[in-house]
N, C-alpha and C positions, 0 to 999 in steps of 0.2 A: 628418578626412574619413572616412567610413565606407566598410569596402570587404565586398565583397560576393564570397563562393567558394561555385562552382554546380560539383557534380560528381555522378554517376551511379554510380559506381565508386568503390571505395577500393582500393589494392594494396600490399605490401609495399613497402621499397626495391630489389627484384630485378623486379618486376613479378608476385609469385606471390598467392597467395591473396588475388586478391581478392573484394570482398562487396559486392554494392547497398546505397546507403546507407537504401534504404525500409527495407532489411533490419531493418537496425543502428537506425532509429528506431521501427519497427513492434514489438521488442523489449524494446522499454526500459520503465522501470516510470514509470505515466504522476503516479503521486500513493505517497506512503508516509508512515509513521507511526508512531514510536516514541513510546509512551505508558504512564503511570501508570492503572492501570484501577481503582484502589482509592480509598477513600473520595471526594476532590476530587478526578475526573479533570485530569492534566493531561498537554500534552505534553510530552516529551525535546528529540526536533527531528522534522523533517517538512519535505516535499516538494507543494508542492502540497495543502496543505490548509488552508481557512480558518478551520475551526474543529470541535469537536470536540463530543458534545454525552452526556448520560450519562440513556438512556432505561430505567435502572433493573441490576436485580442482573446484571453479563456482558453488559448489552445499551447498545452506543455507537451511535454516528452518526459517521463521520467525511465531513466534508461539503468537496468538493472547489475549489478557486479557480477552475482554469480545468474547464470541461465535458468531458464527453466527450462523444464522436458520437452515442451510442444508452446503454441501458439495458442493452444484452448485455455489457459489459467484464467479465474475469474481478478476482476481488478473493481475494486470499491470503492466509494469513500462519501466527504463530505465537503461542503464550500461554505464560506461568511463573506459576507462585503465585508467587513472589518474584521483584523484579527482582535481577538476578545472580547466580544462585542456582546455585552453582556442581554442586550438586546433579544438576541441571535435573528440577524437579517438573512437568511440562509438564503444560499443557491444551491440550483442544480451542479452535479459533478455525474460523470459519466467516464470509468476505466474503461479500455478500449485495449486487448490484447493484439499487438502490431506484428511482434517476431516473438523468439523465446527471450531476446533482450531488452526490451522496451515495451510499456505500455505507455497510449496519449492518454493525458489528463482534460479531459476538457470543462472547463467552468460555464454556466449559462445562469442570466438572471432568472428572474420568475416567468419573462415573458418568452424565454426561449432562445434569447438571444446572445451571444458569444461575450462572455465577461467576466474581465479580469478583476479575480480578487485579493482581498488581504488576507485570508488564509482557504489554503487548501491541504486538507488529506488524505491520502491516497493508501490503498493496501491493496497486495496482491496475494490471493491464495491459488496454489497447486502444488504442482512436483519440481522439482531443482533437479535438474540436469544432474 
C-alpha cells in the first residue's frame, strides 16, 4: 500500500531550524550531466536527461526527460581538457536555456574559442513542468 507524507515544514529533532519544503525543492538541481565531450560524446551518468547530442567543435545539446516550466531556467557547470586531470586545465562552459527541453552546453578554451573537452558538467536549476 502506498503511503502518502504531506508536510509544509521541515525541523530538526529539537524543533529548531526549520525550512519550507518549496524551499528545499525550488533548490535543487532539476537535470545534470557528467560527460565525455571529446570525439564520441558520451555520458558518465546523469539526472534527468534523455539524451545528449554533439552539434559540432564545444558545442552539445543536452536535452531534458522531464520539462521545465518556461525557457528562463538557469543552466551551469564546469569544463577540463582532461577528464580527471588532477592538474585541473579548466575551461569555459556556458548553459544556454534553448526550449523547456533542452539546454546547449557549450565548452571554450581559455582563449575563447569553441573546445571540445574530456569532461563536462552541466546543471540545470528551475521549475519542472
Amino acid at each position: 500500500m502506498a503511503s502518502i507524507l504531506r508536510v509544509n515544514t521541515l525541523t530538526d529533532a529539537s524543533s529548531n531550524n526549520s525550512i519550507a519544503t518549496s524551499f528545499i525543492f525550488g533548490g535543487t538541481g532539476k537535470s545534470w550531466i557528467n560527460m565525455n565531450g571529446e570525439s564520441t560524446i558520451s555520458t558518465r551518468d546523469s539526472f534527468n536527461v534523455a539524451s545528449i547530442a554533439d552539434r559540432g567543435t564545444g558545442l552539445y545539446t543536452q536535452n531534458l526527460t522531464s520539462n521545465m516550466t518556461n525557457d528562463d531556467f538557469a543552466g551551469s557547470g564546469s569544463a577540463q581538457a582532461v577528464y580527471q586531470d588532477v592538474d585541473g586545465r579548466n575551461r569555459m562552459m556556458v548553459g544556454d536555456a534553448i526550449s523547456t527541453s533542452a539546454v546547449n552546453v557549450n565548452t571554450f578554451d581559455t582563449g575563447g574559442s569553441a573546445d571540445d573537452v574530456g569532461m563536462v558538467s552541466s546543471i540545470v536549476h528551475g521549475d519542472l513542468a
